[in-house]
NUMAR-883900 format. One record per residue (C-alpha): residue number from 0; residue in three letters; x negated, y negated, z negated. Coordinates in steps of 0.02 Angstrom, whole numbers, plus 50000, padded with zeros to 5 digits. Example, Ala and Ser with C-alpha at 12.3 -4.5 7.8 and 13.67 -1.06 7.14 Angstrom:
REM residues 2
+-----+-----+-------+-------+-------+
!   k !   r !     u !     v !     w !
+-----+-----+-------+-------+-------+
!   0 ! ALA ! 49385 ! 50225 ! 49610 !
!   1 ! SER ! 49316 ! 50053 ! 49643 !
+-----+-----+-------+-------+-------+
REM end
This chain:
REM residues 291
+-----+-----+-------+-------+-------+
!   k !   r !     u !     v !     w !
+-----+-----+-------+-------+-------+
!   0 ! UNK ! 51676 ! 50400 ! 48726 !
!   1 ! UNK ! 51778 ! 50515 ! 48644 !
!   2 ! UNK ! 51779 ! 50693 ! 48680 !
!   3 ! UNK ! 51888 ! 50858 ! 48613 !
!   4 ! UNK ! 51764 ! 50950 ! 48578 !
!   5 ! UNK ! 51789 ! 51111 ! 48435 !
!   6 ! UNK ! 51739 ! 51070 ! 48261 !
!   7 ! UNK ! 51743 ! 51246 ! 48180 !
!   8 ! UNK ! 51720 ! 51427 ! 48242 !
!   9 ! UNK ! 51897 ! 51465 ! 48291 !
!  10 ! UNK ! 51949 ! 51507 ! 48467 !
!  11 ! UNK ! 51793 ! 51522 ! 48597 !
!  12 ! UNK ! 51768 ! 51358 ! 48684 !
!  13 ! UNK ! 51737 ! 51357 ! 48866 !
!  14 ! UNK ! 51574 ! 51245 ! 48896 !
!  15 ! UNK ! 51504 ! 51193 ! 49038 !
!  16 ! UNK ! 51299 ! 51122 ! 49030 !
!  17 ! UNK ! 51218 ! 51060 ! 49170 !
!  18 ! UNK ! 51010 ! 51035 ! 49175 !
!  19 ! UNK ! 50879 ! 50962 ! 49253 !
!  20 ! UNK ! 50681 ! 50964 ! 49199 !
!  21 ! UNK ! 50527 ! 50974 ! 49286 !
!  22 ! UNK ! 50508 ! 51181 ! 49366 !
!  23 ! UNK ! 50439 ! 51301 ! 49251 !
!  24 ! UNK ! 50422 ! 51495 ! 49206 !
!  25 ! UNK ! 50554 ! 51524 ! 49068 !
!  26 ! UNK ! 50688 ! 51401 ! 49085 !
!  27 ! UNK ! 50827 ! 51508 ! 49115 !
!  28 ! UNK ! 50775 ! 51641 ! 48965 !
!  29 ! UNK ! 50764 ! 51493 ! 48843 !
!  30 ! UNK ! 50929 ! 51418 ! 48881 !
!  31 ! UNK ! 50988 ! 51593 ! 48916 !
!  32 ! UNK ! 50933 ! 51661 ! 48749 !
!  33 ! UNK ! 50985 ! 51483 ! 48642 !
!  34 ! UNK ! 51160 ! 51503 ! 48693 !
!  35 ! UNK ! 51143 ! 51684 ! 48660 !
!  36 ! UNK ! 51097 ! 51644 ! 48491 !
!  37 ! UNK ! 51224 ! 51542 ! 48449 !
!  38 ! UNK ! 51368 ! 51683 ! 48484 !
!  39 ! UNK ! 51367 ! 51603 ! 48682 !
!  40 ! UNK ! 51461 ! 51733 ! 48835 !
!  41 ! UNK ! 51396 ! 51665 ! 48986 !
!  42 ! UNK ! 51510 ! 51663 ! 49140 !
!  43 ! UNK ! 51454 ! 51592 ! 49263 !
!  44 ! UNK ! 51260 ! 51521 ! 49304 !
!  45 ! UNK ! 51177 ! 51453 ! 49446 !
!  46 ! UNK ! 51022 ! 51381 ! 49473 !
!  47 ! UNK ! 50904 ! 51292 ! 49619 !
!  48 ! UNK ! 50703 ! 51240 ! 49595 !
!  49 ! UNK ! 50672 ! 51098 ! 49716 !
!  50 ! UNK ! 50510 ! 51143 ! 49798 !
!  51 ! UNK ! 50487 ! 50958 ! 49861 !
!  52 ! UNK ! 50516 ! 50865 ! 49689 !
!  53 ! UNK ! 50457 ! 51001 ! 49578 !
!  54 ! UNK ! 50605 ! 50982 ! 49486 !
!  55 ! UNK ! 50747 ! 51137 ! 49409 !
!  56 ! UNK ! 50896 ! 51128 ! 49408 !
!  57 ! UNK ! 51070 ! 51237 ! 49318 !
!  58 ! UNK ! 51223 ! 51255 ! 49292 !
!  59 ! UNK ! 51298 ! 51359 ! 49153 !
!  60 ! UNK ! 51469 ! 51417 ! 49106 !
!  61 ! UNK ! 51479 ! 51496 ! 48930 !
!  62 ! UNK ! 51620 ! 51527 ! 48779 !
!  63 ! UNK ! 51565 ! 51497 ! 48614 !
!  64 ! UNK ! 51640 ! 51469 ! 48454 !
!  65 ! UNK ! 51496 ! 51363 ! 48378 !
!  66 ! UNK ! 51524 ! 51201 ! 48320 !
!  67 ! UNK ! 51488 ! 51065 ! 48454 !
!  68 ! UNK ! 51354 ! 50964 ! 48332 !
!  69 ! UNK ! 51268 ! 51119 ! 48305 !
!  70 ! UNK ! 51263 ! 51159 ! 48488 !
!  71 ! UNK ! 51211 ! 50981 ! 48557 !
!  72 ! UNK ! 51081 ! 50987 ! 48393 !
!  73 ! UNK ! 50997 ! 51150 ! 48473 !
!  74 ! UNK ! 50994 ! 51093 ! 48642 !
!  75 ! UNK ! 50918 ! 50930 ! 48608 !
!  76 ! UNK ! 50778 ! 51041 ! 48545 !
!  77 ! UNK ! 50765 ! 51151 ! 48678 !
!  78 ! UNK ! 50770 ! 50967 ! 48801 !
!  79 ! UNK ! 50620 ! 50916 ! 48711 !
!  80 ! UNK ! 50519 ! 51084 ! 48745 !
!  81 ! UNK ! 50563 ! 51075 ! 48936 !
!  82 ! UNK ! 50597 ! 50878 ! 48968 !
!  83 ! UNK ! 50782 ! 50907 ! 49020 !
!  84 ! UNK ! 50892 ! 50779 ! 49057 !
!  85 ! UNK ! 51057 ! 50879 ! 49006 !
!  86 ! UNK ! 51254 ! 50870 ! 48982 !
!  87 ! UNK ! 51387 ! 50962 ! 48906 !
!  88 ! UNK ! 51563 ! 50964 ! 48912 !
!  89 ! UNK ! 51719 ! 51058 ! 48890 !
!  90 ! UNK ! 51745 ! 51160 ! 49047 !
!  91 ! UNK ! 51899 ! 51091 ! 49135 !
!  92 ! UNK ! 51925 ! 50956 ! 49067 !
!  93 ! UNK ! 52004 ! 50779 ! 49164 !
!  94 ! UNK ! 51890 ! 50669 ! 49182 !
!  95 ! UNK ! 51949 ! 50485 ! 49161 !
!  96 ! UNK ! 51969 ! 50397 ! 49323 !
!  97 ! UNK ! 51998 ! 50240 ! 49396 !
!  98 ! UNK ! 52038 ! 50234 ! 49591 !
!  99 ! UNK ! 51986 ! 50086 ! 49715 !
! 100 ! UNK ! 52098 ! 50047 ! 49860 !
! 101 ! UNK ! 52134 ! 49932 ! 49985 !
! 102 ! UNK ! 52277 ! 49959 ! 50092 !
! 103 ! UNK ! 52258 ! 50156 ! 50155 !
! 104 ! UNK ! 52378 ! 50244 ! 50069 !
! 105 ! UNK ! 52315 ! 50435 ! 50118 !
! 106 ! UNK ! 52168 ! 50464 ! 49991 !
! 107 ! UNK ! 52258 ! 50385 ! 49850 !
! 108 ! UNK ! 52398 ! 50500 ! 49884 !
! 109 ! UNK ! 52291 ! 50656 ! 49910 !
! 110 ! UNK ! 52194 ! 50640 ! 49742 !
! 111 ! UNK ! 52359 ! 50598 ! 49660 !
! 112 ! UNK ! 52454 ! 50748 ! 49740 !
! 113 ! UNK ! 52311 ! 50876 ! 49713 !
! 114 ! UNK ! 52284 ! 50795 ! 49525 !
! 115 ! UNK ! 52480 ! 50856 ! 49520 !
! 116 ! UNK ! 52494 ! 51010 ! 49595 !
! 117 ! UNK ! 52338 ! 51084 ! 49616 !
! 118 ! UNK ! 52254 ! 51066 ! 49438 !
! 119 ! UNK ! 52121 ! 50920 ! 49519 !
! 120 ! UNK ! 52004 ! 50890 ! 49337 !
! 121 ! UNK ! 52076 ! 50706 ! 49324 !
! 122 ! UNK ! 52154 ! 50581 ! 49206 !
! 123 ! UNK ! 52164 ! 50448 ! 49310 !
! 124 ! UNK ! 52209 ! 50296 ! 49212 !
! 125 ! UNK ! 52215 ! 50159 ! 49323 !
! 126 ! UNK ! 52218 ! 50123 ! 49502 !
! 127 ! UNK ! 52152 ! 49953 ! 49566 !
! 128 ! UNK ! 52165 ! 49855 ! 49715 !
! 129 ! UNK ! 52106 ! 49700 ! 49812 !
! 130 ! UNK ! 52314 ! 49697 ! 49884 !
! 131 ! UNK ! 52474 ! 49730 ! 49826 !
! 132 ! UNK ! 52529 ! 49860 ! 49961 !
! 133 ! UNK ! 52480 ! 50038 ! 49853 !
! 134 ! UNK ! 52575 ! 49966 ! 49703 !
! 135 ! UNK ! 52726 ! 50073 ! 49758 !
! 136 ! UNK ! 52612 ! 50233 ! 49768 !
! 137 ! UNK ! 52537 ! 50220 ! 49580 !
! 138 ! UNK ! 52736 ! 50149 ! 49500 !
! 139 ! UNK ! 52788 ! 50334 ! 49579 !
! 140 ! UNK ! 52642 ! 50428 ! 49476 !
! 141 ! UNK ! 52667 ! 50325 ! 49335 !
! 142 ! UNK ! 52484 ! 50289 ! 49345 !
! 143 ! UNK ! 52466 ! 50080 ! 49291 !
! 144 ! UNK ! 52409 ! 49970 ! 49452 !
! 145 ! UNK ! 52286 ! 49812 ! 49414 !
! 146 ! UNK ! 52295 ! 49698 ! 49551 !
! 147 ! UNK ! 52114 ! 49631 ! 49581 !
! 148 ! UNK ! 52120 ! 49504 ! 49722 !
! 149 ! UNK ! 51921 ! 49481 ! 49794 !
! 150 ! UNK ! 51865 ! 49339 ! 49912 !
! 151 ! UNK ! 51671 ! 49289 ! 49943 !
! 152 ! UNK ! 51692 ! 49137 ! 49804 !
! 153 ! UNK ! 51785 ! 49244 ! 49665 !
! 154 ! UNK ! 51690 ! 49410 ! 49711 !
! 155 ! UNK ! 51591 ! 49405 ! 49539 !
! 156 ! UNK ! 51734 ! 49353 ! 49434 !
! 157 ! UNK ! 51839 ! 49508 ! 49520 !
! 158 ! UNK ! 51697 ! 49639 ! 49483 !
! 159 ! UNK ! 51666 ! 49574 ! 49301 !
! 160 ! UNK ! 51872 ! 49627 ! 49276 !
! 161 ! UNK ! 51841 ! 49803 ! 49372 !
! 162 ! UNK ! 51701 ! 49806 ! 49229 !
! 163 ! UNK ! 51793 ! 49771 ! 49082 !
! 164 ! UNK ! 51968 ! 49868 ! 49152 !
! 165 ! UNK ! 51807 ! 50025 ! 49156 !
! 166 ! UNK ! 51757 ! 49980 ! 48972 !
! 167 ! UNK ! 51929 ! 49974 ! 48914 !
! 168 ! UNK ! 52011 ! 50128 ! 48993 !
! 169 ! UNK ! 51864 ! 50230 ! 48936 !
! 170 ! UNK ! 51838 ! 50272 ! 49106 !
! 171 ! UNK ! 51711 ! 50385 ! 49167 !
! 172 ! UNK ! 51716 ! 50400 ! 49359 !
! 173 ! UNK ! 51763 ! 50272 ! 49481 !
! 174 ! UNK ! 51831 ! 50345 ! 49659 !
! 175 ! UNK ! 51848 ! 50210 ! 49806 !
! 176 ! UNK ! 51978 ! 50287 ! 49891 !
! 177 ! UNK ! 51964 ! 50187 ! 50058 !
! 178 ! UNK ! 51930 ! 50024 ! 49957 !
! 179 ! UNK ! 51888 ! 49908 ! 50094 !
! 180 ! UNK ! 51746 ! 49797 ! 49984 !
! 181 ! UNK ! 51564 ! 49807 ! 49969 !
! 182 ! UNK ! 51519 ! 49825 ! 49785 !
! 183 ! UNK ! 51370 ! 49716 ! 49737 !
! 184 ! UNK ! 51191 ! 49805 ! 49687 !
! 185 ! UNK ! 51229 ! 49733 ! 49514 !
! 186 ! UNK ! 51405 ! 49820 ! 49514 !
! 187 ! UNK ! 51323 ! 49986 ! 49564 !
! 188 ! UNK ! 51169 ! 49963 ! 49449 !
! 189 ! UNK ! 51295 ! 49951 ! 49305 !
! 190 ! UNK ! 51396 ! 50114 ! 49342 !
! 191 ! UNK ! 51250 ! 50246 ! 49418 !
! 192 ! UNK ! 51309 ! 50410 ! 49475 !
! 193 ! UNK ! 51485 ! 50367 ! 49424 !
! 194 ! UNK ! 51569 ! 50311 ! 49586 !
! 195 ! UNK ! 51610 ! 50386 ! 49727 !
! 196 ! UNK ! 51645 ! 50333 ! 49911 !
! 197 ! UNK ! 51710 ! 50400 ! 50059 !
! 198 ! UNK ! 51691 ! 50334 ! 50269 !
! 199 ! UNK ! 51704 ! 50387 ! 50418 !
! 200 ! UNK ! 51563 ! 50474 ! 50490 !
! 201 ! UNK ! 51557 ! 50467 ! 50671 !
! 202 ! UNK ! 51398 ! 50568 ! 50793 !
! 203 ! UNK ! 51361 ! 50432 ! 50865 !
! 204 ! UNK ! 51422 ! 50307 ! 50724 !
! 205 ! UNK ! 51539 ! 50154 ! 50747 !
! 206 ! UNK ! 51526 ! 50035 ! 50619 !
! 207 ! UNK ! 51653 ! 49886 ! 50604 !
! 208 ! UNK ! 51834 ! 49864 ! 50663 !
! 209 ! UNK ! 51923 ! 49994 ! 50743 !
! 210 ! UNK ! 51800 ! 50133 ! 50726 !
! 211 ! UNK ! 51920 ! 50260 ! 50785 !
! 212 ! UNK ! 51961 ! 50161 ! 50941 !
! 213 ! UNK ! 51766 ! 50147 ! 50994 !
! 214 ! UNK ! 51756 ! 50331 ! 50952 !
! 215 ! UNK ! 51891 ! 50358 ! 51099 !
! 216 ! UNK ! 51796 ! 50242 ! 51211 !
! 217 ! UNK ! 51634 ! 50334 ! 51203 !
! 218 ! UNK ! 51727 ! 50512 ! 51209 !
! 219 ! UNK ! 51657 ! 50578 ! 51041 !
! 220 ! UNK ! 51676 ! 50767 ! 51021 !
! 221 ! UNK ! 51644 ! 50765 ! 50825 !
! 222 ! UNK ! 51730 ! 50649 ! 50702 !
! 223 ! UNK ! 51717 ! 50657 ! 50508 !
! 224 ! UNK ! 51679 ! 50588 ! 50333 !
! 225 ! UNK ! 51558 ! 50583 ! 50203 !
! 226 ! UNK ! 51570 ! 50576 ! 50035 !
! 227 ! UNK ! 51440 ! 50486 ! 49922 !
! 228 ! UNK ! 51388 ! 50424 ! 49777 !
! 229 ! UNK ! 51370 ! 50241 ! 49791 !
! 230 ! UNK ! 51233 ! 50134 ! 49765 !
! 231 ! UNK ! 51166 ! 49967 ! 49840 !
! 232 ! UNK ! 51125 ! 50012 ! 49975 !
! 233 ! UNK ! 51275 ! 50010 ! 50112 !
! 234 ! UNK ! 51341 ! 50179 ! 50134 !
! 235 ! UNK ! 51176 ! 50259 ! 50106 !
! 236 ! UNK ! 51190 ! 50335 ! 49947 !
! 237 ! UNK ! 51159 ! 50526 ! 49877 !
! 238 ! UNK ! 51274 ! 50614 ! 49993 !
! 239 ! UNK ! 51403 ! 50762 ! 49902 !
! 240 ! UNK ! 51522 ! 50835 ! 50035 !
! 241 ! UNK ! 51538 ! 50800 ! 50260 !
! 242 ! UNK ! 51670 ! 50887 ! 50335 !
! 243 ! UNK ! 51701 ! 50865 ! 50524 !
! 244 ! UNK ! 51839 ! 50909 ! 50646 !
! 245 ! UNK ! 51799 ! 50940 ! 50852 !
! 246 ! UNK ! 51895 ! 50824 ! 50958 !
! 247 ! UNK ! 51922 ! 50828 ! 51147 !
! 248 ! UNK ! 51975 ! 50704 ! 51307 !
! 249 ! UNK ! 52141 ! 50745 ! 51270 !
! 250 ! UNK ! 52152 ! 50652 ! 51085 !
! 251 ! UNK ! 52235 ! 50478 ! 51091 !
! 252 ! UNK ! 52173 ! 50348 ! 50967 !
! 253 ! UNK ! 52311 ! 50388 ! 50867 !
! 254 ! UNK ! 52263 ! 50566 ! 50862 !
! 255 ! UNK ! 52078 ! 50520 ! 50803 !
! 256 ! UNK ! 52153 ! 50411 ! 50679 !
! 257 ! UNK ! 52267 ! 50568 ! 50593 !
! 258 ! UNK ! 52111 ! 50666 ! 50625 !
! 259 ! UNK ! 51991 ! 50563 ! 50526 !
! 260 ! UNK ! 52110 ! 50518 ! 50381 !
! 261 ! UNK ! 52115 ! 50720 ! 50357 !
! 262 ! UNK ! 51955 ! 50740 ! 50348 !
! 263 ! UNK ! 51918 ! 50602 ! 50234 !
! 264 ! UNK ! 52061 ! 50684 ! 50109 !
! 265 ! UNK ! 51970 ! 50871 ! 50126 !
! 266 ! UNK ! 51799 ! 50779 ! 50108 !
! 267 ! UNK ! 51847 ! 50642 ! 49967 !
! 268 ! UNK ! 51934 ! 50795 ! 49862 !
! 269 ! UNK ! 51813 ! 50909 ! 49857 !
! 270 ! UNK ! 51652 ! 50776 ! 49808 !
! 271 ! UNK ! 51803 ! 50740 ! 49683 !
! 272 ! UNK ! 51837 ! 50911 ! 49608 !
! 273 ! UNK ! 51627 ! 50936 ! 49610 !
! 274 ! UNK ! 51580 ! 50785 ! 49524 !
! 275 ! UNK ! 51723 ! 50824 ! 49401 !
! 276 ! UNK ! 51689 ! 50998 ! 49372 !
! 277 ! UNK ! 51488 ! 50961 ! 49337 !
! 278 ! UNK ! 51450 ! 51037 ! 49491 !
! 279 ! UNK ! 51332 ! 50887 ! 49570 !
! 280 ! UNK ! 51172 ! 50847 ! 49498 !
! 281 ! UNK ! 51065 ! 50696 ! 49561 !
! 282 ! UNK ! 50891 ! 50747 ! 49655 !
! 283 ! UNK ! 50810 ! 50583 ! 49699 !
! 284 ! UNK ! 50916 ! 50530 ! 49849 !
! 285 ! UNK ! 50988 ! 50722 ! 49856 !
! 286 ! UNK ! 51130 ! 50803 ! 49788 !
! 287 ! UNK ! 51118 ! 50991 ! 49715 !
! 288 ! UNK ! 51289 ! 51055 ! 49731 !
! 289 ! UNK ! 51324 ! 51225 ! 49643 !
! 290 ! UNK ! 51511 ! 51282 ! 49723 !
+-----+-----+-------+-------+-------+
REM end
């Protein structure tokens, strides 16, 4: 994967590095005084030890003019003194995307609306689906559709194209924006930490069709959405961003419907913009999210 990063000591680049290693005195004075000594200007750092795993974890912002080889060179040095697993990137910049949907129209147009208007950190380069009805939605973005038609007996032949359409577009995040399949544990073995999910996320939870309509028949009071990363098991992976909304007797099924398709947008976004922005780091089945 190719990546702009600076080759000479021009303009200041804004980085951003994100670590995690096993909890330690020092950590944050050696990265602290590496970037230091490589002409670094921190601007923004954060940092969380995990008392339960033992494990540290940070998040650094920081211009430097330094060659990228000779910055990745020193930190694989300093990764080997403190066992880090580490990243690091040009700050802001679009991560390439592919988007998952079904037949929902209102994350798909949320990401590509905020991606628009509101500076959302992606490229998205494709946007598959499993119909034809969203076509319409990516032709007005200019953003290419790939129509990937799945049934029980052609499920592996229709995951092994989502495969090579990621290895060919270079892509680096996969978003299922109300994609209305269940990826297999090979699928999600393949593509760890890179895709995200959104559902509903009802107190108590309805599971299968009409959710919103058993909500109303039990008289919730809370409805929302989760945002995950996705692995294989169902709806159960690491989760990034909940956001709920209170609901009353008064709400028609309708109502919990508009509801609920809000939430998933503010919830879906913001996991989004987080993963995007290097924000999330993996701790076991946790998320550490630095906002």
């Amino acid at each position: 994967m190719t990546t702009p990063f600076a080759t000479a000591e021009t303009a200041p680049t804004h980085w951003v590095l994100s670590l995690s290693c096993p909890d330690r005195p020092g950590i944050v004075a050696a990265v602290a005084g590496l970037l230091a000594a490589h002409g670094g200007n921190i601007t923004e750092s954060q940092q969380f030890g995990d008392p339960q795993s033992g494990l540290f974890f940070m998040r650094v912002q920081v211009e430097a003019s330094v060659p990228a080889d000779e910055l990745r060179a020193a930190l694989a040095g300093l990764a080997d003194d403190f066992s880090m697993t580490w990243d690091l990137d040009v700050a802001g910049r679009p991560v390439r995307t592919l988007v998952m949907v079904s037949k929902a129209a209102h994350c798909l147009h949320d990401l590509l609306f905020r991606r628009q208007s509101e500076g959302l950190p992606l490229d998205i380069v494709g946007v598959v689906s499993n119909h034809t009805d969203l076509a319409g939605v990516a032709e007005f973005y200019g953003i290419p559709f790939h129509h990937v038609p799945v049934t029980a007996a052609t499920k592996p032949e229709a995951e092994a194209r989502l495969l090579a359409l990621v290895d060919e577009l270079d892509v680096e995040l996969v978003v299922l924006a109300r994609y209305m399949q269940i990826l297999s544990d090979d699928l999600c073995r393949a593509l760890p930490g890179r895709i995200i999910n959104i559902h509903h996320s009802f107190l108590p939870s309805f599971k299968g069709a009409r959710p919103y309509a058993q909500a109303h028949d039990r008289g919730v009071k809370l409805i929302g959405a989760t945002a995950h990363y996705v692995t294989g098991d169902l709806d159960e992976g690491p989760i990034i961003e909940q956001d709920v909304e209170r609901v009353d007797h008064s709400k028609t099924v309708e109502d919990l419907v508009a509801l609920g398709q809000d939430v998933e947008r503010r919830a879906l976004a913001r996991a989004v913009r987080w993963h995007a922005e290097h924000r999330v780091l993996l701790d076991g089945h946790r998320t550490i999210v630095f906002r």
